[in-house]
Every structure is written in C-alpha cells, then in structure tokens.
N, C-alpha and C positions, 0 to 999 in steps of 0.2 A: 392566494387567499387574502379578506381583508376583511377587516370591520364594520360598522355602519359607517364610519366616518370616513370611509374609502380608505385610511392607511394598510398597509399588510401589518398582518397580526405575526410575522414573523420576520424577529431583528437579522440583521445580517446584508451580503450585497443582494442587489437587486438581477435575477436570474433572466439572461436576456435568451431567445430565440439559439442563439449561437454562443455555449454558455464556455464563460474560461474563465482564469481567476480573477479576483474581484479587481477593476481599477483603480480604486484608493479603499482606504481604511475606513472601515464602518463605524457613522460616529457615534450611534446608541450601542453598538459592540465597543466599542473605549471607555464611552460612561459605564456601562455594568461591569468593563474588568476595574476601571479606577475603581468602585465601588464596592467591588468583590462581590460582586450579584450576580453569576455567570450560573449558577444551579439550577437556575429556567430554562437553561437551553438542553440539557438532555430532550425533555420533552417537547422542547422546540425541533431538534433534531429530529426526532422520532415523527412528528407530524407531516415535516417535508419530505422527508422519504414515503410516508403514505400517500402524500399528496400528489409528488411525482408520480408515484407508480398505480394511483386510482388514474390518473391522468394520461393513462397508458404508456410513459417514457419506457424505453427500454430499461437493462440494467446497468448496460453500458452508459446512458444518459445519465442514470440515476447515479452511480456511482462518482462520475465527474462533477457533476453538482455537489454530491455528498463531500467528494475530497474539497471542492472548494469554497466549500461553507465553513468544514475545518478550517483552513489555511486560513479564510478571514475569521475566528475566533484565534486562532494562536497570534494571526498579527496582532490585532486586538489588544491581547494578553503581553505581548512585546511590546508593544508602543506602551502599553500603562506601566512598566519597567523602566522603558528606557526615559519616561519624564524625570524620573526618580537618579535612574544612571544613564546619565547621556551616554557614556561610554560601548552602552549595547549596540546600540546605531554602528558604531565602527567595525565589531565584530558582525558572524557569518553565520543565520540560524539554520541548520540544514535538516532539511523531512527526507527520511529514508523509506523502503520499502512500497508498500501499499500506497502513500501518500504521495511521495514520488514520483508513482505509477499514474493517479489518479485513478483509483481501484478501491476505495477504504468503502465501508459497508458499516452498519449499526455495529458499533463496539471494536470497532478497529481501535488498537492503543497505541498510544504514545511510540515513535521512534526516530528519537530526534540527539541534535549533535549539533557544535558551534566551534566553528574559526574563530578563535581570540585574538582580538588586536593585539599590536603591542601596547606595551605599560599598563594594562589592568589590573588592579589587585586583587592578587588569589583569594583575598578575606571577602573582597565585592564580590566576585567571578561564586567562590562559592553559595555565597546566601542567597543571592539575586538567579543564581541555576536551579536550586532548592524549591524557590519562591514559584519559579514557572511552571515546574511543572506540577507542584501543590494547584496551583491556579488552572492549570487544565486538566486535570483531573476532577477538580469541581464542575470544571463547563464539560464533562461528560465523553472525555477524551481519556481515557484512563492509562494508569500508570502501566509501562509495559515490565513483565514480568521475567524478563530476560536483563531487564537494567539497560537497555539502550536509551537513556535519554541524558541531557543534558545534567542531572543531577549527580552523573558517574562522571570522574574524572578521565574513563577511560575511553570516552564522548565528545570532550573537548580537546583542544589542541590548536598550536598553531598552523599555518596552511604545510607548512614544511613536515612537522610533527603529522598531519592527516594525509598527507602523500606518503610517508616512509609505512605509517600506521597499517595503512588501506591495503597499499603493494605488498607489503609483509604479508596482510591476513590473507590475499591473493596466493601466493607462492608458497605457502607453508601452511599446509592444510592441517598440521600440527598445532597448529597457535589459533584457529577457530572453528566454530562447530561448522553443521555443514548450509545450517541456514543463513549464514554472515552474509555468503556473496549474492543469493538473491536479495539482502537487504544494501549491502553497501554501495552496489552498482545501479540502481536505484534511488536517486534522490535530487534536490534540487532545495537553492537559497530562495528563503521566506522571509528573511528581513534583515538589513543591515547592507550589506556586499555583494550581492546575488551574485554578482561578478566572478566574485571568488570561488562560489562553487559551480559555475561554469567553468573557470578556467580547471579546477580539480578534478570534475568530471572527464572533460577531453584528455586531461593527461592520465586520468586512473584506466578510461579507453583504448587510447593508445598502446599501454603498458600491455592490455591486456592481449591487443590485436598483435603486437607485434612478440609476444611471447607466447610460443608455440605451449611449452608446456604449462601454463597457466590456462590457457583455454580446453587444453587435456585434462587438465583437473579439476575445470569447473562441469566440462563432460561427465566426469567419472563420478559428480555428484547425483546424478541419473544413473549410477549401473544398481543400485540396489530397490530401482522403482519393481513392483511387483503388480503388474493388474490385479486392479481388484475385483476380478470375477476368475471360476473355475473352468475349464474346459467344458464344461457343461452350461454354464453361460449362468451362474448362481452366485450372486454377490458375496464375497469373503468381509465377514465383520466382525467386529468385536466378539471374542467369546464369553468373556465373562466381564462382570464387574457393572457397576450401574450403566453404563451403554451399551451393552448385551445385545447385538444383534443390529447395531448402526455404523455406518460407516462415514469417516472423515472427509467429509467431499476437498476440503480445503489442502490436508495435509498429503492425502492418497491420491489427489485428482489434480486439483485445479495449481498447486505449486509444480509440478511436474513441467504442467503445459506453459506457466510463464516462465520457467527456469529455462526452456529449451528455445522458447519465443526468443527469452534474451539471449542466448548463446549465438542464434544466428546471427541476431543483431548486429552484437558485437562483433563477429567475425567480419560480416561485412559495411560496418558500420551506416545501416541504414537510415537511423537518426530518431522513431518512434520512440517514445517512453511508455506510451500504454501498450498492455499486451493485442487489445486489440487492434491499434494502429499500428503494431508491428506486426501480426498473421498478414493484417493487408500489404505491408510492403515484402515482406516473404512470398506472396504470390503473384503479386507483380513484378519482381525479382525473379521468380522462378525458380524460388526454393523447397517451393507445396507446391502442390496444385492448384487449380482456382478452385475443383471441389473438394480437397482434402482442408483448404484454407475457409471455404462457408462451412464446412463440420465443424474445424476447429471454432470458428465464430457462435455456431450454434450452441456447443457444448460450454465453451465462456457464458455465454449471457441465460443457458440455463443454471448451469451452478451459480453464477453470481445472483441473480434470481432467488434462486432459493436460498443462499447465506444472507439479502437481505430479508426476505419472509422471516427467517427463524429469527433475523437477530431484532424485528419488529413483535413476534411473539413475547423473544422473552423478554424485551423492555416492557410489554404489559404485563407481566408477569412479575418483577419485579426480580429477575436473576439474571446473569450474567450470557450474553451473545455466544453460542458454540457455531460449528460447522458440521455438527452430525445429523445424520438421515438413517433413517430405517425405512430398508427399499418395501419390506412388507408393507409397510403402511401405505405406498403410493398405490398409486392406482396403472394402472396398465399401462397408459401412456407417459407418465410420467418414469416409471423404469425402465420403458423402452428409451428415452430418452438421455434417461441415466447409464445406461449400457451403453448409448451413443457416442456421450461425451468420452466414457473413458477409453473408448477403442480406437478416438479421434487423436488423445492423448498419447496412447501409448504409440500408434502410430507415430508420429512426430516422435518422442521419446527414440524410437527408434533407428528412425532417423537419422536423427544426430547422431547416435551411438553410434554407428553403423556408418558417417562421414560424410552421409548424402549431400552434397548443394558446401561440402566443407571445402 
C-alpha cells in the first residue's frame, strides 16, 4: 500500500515475493525508536496483516511476514541501544517460541533472552534489558506475562550459563513448567552474534537427540492432551466463567500439533523451524503420510487463520488478542473444519505417543 506520493504508508522492510527476514535495518524503524515514537506501529501492524490477508496470503504467509516485521522493530529497538551501549552489539539477542518459529500473530508477546559478553556491567546489562523491553512494548509487542524476557535475570546469561540453563530445564521436568521446552527449543539470534545462538541451538539439539530420556520426557508432555470433543463428536468447552462455552484453539489444539511437529524433528533432526516446514519434511521422511501431513497443513493454517481474525478484532476493539472460539457461533463448515483439525492433531499426538516413525 502507498500514498499519493508513491511511498508505502507503512515503516518497516520492504516485503518481497519470496519473503524472509529483512536484509538490513530499517532506517525510519531506527529513527522512531531513537525517538521513542514506536506507538504508531501497533496499528501499523494491524493494517499489514489486514492487508496481507484482504490480499489473499495464506496464514502461513501472513504469519512469516508478521514474525518478520517484528524482528525488524526489535532490531530497530537494539541498534537505538547499542548507539548508546556499544557493548550490545557483542552480546546475543535471542527470540524464543512463536518468533523463532516464524508463527507470531496479532498480539504475540515478548519472549526474549541474551548471551552476555564478557566485561559488561551488571548496572549497564540491567537498565539497558529494562529499557528494551519498555521500548517494545510501546511498539506493540507486549510484555510476556510469564517474565521470559530479557528484563529477568533468569533470561540472561553467558553462552555457558544458557547451555547448562537450557539442558537442566530439559532433564528435570522439576525445575520448569511444561510450556519451557516448546519455547526454548525454538529460537534463533536477532542481533549482536547470531552465531552464537546457532552454535547453542545445535548443541541444546544434540543434547537432546542423543538422550533417550529427555526426548521421553518431552513425549510425556503430550500424555495429558485430551480431545477436545466427545465421543459424540460435541466440542468440550469452557464451563463456566466469562468464556462459557468457547474453546482454546491455541492451548487445546494448535500447541499439541507443534509440540509433536517438533518432537519428530528433533529426533531426526530434519532441520525445519516452522511448524509447517517441518509436517512437510515429516512426510517426505515418511513419518505421516502425505494425506495425514495435508490434514495436518490444513488444520495449522485454519487455526492460524482464525487466531489472526480474532486478534484483528480485538485490536479494533481495543482489548487484548485471545485464542478462543465458540464452535456455536460458527457456521457449519467452519466446525467441520474445526473438528478436522483437531482429529488431524490428535492423530499425530498419537503417534508420537505410541513411538510411530521413533
């Protein structure tokens, strides 16, 4: 989209055909974080995503656009820091989860984490961790609510200190909840070293392929999945309380299918970080099927679909992005659809459980 004067009427990198992260740092995204003017881009964010998707993209297109429009506002947000502290540049900013993935949708938050050089001061490290993520929260990236970001000290570290960190919260299902390891095995360097969180990731990989009961236990984070429908084929939802009758596509559905996505993955260390470029190499592997793996495809990019819908709602709305659905309100083909995905899901789910393709 642009203006009369031909320029696009939205900051950021320029979205090519064949879209990936941006090639260099955007320099009106630098001016507005030098400037602390970055509160325009919520509803800049909000527009591209309409735009994308008036424009037919998939949701899988839309989403990788979406992560990488983030990723150039956080550089953005880094480079107007590191003028200030060169010393950022040395360290390792690392995007976990969703971000990682290239999966993030309207109101995905903050979940971030940095390799410290050495010799930085803990008085700089602290103020300067504070500052960032204050500064993207402005630009419409919100605080995550679990504390994973660089503002917790239990976020930072050195590359030694996030290997011991990682592996520990790996092997000892005691020491983290059970959503850590679909966030930690997930992620990748945004500015500074990138290197260094490559080289962390292959060995946090490693660790994991070559220990049996670590990938037993990332399994066993799927035994307490529960379809969410009844032998009668009638979606299970919320009973009471103001969602009364809606169900978590995100937390009941769609974390199931990437948490098993990644499981294969790792096992056979196929190389994909998106979920859906790793269903595709799971079926070219010959882990699914080639029709179990277009279910699973269809059921991703209709929930992703819909968790961007809603979370374009309620930014017009002015409240906060959920993952809930009320299957009553859909329309016919829209439930059948929704029944789809999750039967595609638990399949897989199963799967794994049960050691198939292990």
């Amino acid at each position: 989209m642009s203006d009369e004067s031909g320029h696009s009427r939205f900051p950021g990198p320029k979205f090519e055909a064949v879209f990936g992260a941006p090639a260099g740092l955007d320099r009106e995204l630098l001016r507005m974080a030098r400037d602390g003017k970055l509160a325009g881009l919520r509803s800049t964010r909000r527009d591209l995503v309409q735009d994308w998707l008036d424009t037919g993209l998939s949701a899988e297109q839309t989403c990788k656009r979406l992560s990488a429009y983030n990723r150039s506002v956080i550089q953005a947000v880094l480079e107007a820091h590191a003028q200030d502290a060169p010393w950022l540049r040395r360290c390792t900013f690392l995007e976990f989860g969703s971000g990682g993935r290239d999966e993030q949708v309207i109101g995905s938050d903050q979940d971030n984490g940095m390799i410290v050089a050495e010799g930085v001061d803990p008085d700089d490290l602290e103020d300067v961790a504070q500052s960032i993520v204050v500064a993207l929260d402005g630009a419409g990236i919100p605080l995550c609510d679990g504390g994973v970001m660089v503002s917790n000290g239990q976020w930072r570290g050195s590359y030694d200190d996030w290997l011991l960190r990682l592996t520990g919260w790996l092997s000892n299902p005691a020491e983290k909840g059970a959503w850590q390891s679909g966030l930690i095995l997930d992620f990748r360097g945004l500015f500074g070293s990138p290197e260094e969180a490559d080289k962390l990731r292959e060995r946090l990989w490693e660790y994991v392929r070559t220990k049996p009961i670590v990938l037993s236990l990332l399994i066993g984070e799927l035994t307490d999945y529960r379809l969410p429908l009844t032998i009668f084929g009638a979606f299970i939802t919320e009973r009471s309380g103001p969602w009364q009758g809606h169900l978590n596509i995100k937390n009941s559905v769609l974390a199931h299918l990437t948490n098993s996505a990644r499981i294969l993955t790792l096992k056979y260390n196929l190389g994909p970080s998106n979920t859906c470029d790793r269903v595709r190499a799971m079926a070219e592997a010959g882990h699914v099927s080639a029709d179990h793996g277009q279910r699973l495809l269809a059921a991703w990019e209709y929930l992703q679909r819909k968790r961007l819908e809603i979370g374009l709602a309620c930014e017009a709305e002015g409240v906060r992005p959920h993952s809930l659905v009320n299957p009553a309100a859909l329309d016919a083909g829209e439930r059948a659809r929704l029944k789809a995905a999750i039967q595609s899901t638990e399949k897989l789910v199963r799967l794994v459980q049960a050691g198939a393709g292990l």
